[in-house]
C-alpha positions in Angstrom: 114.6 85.2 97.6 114.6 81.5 97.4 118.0 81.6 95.4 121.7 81.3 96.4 122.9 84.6 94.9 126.3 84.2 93.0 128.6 87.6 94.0 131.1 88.3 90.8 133.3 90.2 92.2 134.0 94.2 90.7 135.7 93.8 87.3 138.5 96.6 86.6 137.5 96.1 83.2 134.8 97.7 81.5 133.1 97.8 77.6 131.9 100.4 75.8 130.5 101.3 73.0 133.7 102.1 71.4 135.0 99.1 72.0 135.5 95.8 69.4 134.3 92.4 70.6 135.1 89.2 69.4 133.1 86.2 70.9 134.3 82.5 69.9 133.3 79.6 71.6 130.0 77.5 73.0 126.3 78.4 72.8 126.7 81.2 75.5 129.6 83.3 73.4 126.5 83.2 70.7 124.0 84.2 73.2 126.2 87.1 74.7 127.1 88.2 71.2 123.8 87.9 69.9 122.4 90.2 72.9 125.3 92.7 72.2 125.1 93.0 68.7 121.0 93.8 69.1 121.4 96.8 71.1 124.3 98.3 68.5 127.4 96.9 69.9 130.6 96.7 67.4 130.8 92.3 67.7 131.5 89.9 65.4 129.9 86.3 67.2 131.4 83.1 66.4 133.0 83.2 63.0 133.2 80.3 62.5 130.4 79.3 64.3 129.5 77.4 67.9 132.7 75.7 68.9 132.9 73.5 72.2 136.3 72.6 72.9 139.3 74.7 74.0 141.8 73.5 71.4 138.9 74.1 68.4 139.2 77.6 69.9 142.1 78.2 70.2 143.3 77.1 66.6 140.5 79.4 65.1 142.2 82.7 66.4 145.2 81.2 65.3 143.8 81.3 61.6 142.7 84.8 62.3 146.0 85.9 62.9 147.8 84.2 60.4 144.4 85.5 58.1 144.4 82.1 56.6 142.0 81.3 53.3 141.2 78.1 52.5 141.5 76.0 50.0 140.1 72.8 48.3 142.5 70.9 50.5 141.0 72.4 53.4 137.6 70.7 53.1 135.8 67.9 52.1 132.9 65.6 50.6 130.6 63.9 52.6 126.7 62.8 51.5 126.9 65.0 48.8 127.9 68.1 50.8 131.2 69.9 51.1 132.1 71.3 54.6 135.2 72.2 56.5 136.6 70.5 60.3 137.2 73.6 61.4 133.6 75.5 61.5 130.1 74.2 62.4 127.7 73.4 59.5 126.2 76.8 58.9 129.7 77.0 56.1 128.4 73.7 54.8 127.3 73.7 51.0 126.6 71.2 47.6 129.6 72.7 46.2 133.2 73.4 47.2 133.5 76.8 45.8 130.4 77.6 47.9 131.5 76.4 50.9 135.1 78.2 50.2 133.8 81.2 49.6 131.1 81.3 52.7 134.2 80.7 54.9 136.9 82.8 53.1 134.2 85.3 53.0 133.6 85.4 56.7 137.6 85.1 57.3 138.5 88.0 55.4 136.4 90.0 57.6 137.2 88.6 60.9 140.5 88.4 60.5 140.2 92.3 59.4 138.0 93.1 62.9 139.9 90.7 65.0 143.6 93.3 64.4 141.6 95.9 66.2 139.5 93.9 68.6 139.6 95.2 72.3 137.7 92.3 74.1 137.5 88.7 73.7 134.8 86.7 74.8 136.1 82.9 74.7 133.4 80.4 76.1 134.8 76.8 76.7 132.0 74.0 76.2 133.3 70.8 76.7 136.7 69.1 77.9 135.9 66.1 75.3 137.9 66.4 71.6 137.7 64.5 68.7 140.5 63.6 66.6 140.9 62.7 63.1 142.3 59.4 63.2 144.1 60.7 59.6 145.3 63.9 60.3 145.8 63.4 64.0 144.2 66.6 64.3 141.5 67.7 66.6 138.2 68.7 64.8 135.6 71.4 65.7 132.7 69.8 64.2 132.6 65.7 63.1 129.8 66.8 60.4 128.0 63.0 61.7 130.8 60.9 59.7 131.3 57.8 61.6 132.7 57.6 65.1 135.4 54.9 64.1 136.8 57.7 61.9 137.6 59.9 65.4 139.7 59.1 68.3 137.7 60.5 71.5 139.3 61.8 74.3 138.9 64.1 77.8 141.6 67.0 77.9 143.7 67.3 81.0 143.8 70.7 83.0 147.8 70.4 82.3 147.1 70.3 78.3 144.8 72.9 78.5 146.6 75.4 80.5 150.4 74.4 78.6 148.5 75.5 75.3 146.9 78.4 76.3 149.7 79.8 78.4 151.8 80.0 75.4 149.0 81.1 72.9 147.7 84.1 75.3 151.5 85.3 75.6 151.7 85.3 72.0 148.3 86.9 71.4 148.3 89.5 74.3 152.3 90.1 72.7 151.0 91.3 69.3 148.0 93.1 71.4 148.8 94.1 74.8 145.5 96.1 75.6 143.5 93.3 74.7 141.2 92.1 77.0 140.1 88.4 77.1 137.0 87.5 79.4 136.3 83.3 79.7 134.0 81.3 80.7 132.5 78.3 80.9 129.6 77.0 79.2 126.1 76.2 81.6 124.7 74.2 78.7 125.5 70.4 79.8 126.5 67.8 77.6 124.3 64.9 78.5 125.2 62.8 76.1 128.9 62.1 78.0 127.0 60.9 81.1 126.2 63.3 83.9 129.6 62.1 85.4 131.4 62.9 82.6 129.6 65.9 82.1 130.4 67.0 85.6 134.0 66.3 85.0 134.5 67.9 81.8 133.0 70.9 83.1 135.2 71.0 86.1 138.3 70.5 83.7 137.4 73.5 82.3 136.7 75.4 85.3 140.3 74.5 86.9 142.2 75.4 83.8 140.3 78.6 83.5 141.2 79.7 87.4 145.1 78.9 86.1 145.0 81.0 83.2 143.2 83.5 84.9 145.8 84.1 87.9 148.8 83.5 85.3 148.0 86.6 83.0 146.0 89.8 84.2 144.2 90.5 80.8 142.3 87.6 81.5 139.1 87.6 83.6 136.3 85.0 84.5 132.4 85.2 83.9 130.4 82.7 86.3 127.8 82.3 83.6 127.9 78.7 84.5 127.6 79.2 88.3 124.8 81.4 87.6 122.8 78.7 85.8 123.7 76.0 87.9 123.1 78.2 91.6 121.1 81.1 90.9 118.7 79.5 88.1 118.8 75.8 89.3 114.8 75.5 88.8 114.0 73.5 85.8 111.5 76.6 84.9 114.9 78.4 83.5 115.9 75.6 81.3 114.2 75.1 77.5 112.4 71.9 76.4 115.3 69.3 76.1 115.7 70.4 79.8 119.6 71.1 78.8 119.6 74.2 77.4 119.0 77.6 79.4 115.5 79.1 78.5 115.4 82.2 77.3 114.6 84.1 80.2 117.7 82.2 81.9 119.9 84.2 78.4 118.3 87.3 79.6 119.2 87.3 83.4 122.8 86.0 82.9 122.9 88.8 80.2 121.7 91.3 82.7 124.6 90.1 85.3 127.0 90.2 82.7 125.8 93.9 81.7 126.1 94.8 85.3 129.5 93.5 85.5 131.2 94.9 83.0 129.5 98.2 81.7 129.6 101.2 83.1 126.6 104.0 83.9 127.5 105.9 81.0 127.4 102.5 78.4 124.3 100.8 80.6 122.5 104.5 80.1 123.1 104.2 76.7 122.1 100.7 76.4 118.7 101.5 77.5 118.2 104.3 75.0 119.0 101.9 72.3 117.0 99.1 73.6 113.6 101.1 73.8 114.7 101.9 69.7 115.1 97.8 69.2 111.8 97.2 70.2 110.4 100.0 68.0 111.8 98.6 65.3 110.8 95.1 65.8 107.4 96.2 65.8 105.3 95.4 62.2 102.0 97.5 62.3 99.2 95.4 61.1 98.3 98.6 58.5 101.6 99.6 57.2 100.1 102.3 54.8 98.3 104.0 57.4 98.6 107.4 59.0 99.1 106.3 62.3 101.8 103.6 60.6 103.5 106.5 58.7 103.4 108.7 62.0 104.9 105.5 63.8 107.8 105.8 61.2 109.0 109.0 61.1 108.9 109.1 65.0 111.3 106.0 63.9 113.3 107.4 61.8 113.8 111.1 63.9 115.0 108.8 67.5 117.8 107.2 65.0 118.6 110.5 63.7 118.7 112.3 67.1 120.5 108.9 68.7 123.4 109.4 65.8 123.6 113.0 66.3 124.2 112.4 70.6 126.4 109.5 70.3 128.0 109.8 66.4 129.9 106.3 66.7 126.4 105.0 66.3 126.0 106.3 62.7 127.4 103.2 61.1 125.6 100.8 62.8 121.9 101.9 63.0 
């Protein structure tokens, strides 16, 4: 094997199928949750949707927990669209009620899922914030109004680590079984620079080994050691060359399924993956016999999947 292998050591903690994930964060909590949620999991990914920075976060569980709606002073205007600092664009819309109610919409039912959620997936992007030069607050998303409206600036491992060590005794306080796995991010940022991408990602990393030896709920996924090591070729990186390619998702996906599931959830993970691809497939004849065949065989491995594992029934 012309790879350097990355060993992740044996995690104490495993998921099941039983269990409720949460995953906030950068590109790779989308990736994971994405994954999870097509072969049945019970996930809710990025509610608010891709956030880079460990304070954005971090003050979206807080509004989880506090189950915060928004309100016309929450958002604002800008080229004709109304959108909110705190989520990505995919909440942006011509009008404020519609842009309230996709985000109150999407709160309600996070905040709902997020009382009983046994695993958290937090994936830290970037050390870089902006803040609103107004407010003074840090924003998730600048929605491309102009830079001189944002004060930029690189997060210390001291900042991070004061904020969270407070937060995660708080959080893990109100749910002591909860279980919170971080990570960093392998997608760079090459926008900063390379050297500023290299030393926002190693802020990250040193804040995350902190938190990870203050609390023992809280574990570390090398998704961004496996990228950078084990998938360093260019081949497992997309078209802008930044990204990982999707067969780069699928192999850190496959380490992190190794990592943290069991026999019994990885057994039943491949029963429901053979079912994903059948229903994926669109027969070219839909009316046909063999078609019709095709569907019943369908709908008989769903029905025979519910009846073996009945936690299932609500989700296929």
């Amino acid at each position: 094997m012309f790879q350097t292998k990355v060993e992740i050591p044996f995690s104490e903690i495993k998921i099941s199928y039983q269990h409720r994930i949460m995953t906030l964060g950068s590109c790779f909590a989308e990736n994971i949750g994405r994954k999870m949620n097509e072969v049945y999991f019970d996930t809710v990914v990025n509610p608010f949707g891709v956030l880079y920075n460990p304070i954005s976060i971090q003050k979206s569980i807080e509004m989880l927990l506090q189950k915060k709606q928004l309100a016309d002073a929450d958002i604002f205007e800008y080229n004709s669209l109304w959108q909110s600092f705190s989520h990505s664009t995919l909440f942006t819309d011509i009008s404020a009620e519609g842009c309230l109610n996709k985000i109150n919409l999407v709160l309600n039912s996070a905040a709902d899922f997020f009382t009983k959620t046994n695993v958290l997936l937090l994936t830290f992007g970037s050390a870089w914030i902006f803040e609103d030069k107004k407010s003074g607050s840090v924003v998730s998303n600048c929605h491309k109004l102009p830079a001189s409206n944002f004060t930029r600036r690189r997060l210390e491992v001291n900042e991070i680590v004061d904020i969270y060590s407070g937060f995660l005794c708080n959080l893990l306080n109100k749910n002591p079984d909860l279980q919170i796995i971080l990570s960093v991010s392998p997608i760079r940022h090459w926008k900063d620079g390379a050297t500023e991408n290299t030393i926002s990602k190693s802020t990250l990393l040193l804040a995350v080994n902190e938190l990870q030896e203050q609390f023992e709920n809280v574990h570390y996924f090398p998704a961004y050691e496996i990228q950078m090591d084990e998938l360093r070729d260019y081949r497992f990186y997309a078209a802008d060359m930044l990204h990982p390619s999707d067969v780069a998702v699928d192999y850190i996906w496959k380490r992190f399924a190794e990592t943290y599931f069991d026999k019994e959830t990885l057994a039943i993970k491949k029963e429901l993956e053979h079912l994903a691809v059948d229903l994926a497939h669109r027969p070219l004849h839909p009316d046909s016999e063999a078609s019709q065949k095709f569907m019943e065989s369908i709908k008989a491995s769903k029905k025979k999947l519910q009846s073996k594992y009945p936690f299932l029934i609500k989700r296929l």
